[in-house]
N, CA and C atoms as an extended XYZ file, in Angstrom:
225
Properties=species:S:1:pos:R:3:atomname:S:1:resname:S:1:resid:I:1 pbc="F F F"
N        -4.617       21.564       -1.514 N   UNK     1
C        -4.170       22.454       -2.558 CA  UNK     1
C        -4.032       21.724       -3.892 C   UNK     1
N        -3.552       20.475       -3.836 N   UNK     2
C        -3.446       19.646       -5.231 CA  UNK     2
C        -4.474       19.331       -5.429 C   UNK     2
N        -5.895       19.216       -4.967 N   UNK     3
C        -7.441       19.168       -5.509 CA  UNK     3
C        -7.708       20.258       -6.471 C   UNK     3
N        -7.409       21.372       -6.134 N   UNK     4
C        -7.755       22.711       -6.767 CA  UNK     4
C        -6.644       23.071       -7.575 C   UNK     4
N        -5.474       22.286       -7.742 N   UNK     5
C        -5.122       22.299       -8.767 CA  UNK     5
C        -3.729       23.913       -8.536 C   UNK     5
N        -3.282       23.650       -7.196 N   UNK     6
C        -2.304       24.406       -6.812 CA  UNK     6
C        -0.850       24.167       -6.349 C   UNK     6
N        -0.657       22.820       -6.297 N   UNK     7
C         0.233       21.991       -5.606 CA  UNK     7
C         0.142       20.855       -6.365 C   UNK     7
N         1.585       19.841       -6.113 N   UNK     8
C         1.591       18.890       -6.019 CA  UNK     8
C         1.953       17.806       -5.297 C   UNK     8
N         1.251       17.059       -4.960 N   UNK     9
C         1.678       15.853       -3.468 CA  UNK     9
C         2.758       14.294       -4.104 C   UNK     9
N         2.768       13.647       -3.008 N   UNK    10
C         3.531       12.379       -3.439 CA  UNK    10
C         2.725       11.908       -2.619 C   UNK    10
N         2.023       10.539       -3.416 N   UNK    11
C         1.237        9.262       -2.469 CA  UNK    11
C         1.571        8.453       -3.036 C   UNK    11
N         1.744        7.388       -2.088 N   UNK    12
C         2.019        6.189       -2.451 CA  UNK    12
C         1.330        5.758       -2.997 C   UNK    12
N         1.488        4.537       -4.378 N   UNK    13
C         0.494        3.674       -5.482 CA  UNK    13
C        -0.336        2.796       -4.441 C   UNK    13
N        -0.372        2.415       -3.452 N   UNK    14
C        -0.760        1.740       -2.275 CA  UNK    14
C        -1.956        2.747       -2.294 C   UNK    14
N        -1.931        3.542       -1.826 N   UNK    15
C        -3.375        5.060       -1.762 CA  UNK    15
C        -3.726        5.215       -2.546 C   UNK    15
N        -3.485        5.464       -4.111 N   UNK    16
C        -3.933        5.372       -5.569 CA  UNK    16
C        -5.655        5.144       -4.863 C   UNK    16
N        -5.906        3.773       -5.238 N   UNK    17
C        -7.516        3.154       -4.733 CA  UNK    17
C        -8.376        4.228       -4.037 C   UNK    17
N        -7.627        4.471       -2.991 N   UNK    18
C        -8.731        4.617       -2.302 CA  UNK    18
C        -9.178        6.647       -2.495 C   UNK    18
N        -7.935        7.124       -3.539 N   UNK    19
C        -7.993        8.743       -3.613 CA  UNK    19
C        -8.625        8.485       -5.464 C   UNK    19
N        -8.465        7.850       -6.529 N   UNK    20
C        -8.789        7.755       -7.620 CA  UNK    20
C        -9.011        9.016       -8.269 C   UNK    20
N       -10.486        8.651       -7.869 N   UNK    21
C       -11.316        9.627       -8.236 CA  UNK    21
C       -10.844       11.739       -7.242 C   UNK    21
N        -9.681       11.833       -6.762 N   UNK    22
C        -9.596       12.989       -6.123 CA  UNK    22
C        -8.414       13.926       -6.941 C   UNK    22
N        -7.620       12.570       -7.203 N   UNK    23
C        -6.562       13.088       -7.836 CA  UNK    23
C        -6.525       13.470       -9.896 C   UNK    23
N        -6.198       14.348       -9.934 N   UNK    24
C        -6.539       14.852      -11.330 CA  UNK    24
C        -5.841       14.797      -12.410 C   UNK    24
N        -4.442       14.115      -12.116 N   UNK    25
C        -3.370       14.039      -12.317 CA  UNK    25
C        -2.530       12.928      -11.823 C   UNK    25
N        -1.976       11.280      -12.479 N   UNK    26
C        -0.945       10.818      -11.434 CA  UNK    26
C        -0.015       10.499      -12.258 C   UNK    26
N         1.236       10.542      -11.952 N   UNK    27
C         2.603       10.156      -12.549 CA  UNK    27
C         3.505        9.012      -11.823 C   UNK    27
N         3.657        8.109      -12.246 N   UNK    28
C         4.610        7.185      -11.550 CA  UNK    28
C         5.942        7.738      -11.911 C   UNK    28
N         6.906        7.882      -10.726 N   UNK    29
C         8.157        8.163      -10.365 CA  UNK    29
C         9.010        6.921      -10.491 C   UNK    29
N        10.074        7.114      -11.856 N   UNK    30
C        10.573        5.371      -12.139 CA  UNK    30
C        12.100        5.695      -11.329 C   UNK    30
N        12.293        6.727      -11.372 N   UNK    31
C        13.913        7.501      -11.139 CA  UNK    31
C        14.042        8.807      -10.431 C   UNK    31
N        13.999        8.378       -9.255 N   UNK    32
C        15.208        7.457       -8.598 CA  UNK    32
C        13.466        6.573       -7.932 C   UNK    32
N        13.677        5.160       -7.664 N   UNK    33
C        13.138        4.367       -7.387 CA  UNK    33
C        12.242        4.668       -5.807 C   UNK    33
N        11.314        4.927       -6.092 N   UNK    34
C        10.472        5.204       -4.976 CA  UNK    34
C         9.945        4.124       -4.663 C   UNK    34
N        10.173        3.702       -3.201 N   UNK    35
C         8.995        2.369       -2.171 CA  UNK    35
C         9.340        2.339       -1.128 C   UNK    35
N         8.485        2.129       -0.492 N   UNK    36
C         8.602        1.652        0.765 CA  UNK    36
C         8.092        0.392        1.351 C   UNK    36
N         8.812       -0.088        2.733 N   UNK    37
C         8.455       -1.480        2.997 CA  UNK    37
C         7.861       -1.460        3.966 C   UNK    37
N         6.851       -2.308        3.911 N   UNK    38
C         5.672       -2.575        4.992 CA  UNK    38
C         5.905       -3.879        5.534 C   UNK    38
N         6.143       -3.738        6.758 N   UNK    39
C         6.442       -5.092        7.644 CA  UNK    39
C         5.273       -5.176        8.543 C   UNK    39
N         5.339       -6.711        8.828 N   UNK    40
C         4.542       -6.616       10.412 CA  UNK    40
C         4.917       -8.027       10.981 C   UNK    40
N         5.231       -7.664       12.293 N   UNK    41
C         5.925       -8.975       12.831 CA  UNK    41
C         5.648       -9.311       14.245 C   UNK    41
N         5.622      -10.375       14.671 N   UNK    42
C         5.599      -11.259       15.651 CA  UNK    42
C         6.371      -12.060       16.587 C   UNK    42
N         5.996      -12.549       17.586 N   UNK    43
C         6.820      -13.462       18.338 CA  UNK    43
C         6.187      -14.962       18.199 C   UNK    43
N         6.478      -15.884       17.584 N   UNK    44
C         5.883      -17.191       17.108 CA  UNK    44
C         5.504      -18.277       18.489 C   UNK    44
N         6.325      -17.594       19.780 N   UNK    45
C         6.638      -18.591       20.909 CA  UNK    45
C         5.532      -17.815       22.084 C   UNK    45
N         4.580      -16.551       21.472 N   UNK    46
C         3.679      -15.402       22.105 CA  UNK    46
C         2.011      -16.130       21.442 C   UNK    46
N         1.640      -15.928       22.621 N   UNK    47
C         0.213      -15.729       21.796 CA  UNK    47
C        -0.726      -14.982       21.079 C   UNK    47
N        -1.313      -15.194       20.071 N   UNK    48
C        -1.978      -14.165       19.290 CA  UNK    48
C        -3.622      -14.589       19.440 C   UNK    48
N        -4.292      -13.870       19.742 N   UNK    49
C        -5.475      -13.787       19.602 CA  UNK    49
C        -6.215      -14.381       18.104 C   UNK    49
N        -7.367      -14.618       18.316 N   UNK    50
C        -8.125      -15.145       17.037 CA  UNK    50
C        -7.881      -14.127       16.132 C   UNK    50
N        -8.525      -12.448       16.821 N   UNK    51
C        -8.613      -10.993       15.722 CA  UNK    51
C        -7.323      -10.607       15.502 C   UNK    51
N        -5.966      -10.989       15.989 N   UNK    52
C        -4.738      -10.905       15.837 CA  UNK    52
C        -4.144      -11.375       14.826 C   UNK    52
N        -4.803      -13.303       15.137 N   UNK    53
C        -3.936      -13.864       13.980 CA  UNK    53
C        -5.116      -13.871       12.278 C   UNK    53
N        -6.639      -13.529       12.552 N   UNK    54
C        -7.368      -13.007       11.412 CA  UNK    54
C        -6.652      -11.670       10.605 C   UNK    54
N        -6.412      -10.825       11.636 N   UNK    55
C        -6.152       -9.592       10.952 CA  UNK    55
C        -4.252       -9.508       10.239 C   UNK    55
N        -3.575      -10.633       10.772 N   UNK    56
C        -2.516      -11.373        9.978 CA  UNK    56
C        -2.249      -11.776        8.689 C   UNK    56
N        -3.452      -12.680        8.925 N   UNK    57
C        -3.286      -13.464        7.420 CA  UNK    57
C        -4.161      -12.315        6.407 C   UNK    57
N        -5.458      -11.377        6.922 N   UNK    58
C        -6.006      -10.381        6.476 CA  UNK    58
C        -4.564       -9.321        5.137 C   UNK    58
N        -3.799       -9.174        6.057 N   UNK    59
C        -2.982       -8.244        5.909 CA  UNK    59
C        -1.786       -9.345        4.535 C   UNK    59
N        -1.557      -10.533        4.783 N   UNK    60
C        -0.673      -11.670        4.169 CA  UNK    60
C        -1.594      -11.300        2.424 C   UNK    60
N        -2.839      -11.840        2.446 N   UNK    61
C        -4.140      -11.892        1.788 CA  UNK    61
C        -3.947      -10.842        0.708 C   UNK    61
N        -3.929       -9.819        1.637 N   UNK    62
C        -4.424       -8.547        0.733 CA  UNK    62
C        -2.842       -8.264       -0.264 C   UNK    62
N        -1.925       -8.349        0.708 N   UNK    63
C        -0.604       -7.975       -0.254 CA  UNK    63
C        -0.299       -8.646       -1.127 C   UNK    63
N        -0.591       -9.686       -0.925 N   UNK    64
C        -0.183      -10.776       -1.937 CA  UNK    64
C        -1.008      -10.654       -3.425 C   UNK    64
N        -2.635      -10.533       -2.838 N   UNK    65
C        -3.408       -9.982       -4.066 CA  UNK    65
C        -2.995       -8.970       -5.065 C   UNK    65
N        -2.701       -7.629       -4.242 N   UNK    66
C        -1.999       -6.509       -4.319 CA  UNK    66
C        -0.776       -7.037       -5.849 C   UNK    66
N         0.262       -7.599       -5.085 N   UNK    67
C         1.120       -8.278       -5.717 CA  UNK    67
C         1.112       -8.923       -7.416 C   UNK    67
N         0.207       -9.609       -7.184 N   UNK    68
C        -0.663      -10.230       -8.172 CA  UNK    68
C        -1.253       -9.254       -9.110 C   UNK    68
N        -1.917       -8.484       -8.595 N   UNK    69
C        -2.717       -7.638       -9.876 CA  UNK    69
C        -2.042       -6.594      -10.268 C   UNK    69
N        -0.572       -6.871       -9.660 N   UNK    70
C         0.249       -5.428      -10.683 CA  UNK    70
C         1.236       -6.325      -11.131 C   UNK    70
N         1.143       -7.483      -11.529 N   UNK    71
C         2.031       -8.121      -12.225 CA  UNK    71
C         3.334       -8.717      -11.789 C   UNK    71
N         3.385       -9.230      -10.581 N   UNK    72
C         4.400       -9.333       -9.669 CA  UNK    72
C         5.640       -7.944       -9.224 C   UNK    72
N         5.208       -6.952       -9.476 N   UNK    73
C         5.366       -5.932       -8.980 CA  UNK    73
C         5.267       -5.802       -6.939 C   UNK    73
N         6.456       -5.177       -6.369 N   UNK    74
C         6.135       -4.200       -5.180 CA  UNK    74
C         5.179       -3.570       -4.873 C   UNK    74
N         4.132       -3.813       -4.180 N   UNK    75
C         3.423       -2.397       -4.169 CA  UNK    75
C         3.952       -1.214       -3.269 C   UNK    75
């Protein structure tokens, strides 16, 4: 419905990328403080697979970039 311009949604700046071009309209919400936290966690004394501990640091990688290109900002 918010494509056609009937509604309006809440997505996270995290989704921004990958909707860009869908959304016609975006507003950052400063008040009251919108985020959420993305964890992912482990047992250090467990084993992790090669695609386990790739898709780890994958995930370390990307946020941190993330991080970086909004100016030391949350994403």
């Amino acid at each position: 419905m918010c494509i056609k311009g009937l509604g309006v949604g809440f997505i996270p700046a995290l989704a921004w990328r990958c909707i860009d071009n869908l959304v016609p309209v975006k507003l950052s919400i400063s008040n009251p403080v919108c985020q959420r936290i993305i964890g992912v966690a482990w047992r250090e004394e467990h084993y992790l697979s090669s695609a386990a501990l790739q898709f780890r640091q994958f995930l370390i990688d990307y946020f941190a970039r993330l991080e970086f290109e909004e100016g030391g900002h949350q994403a």
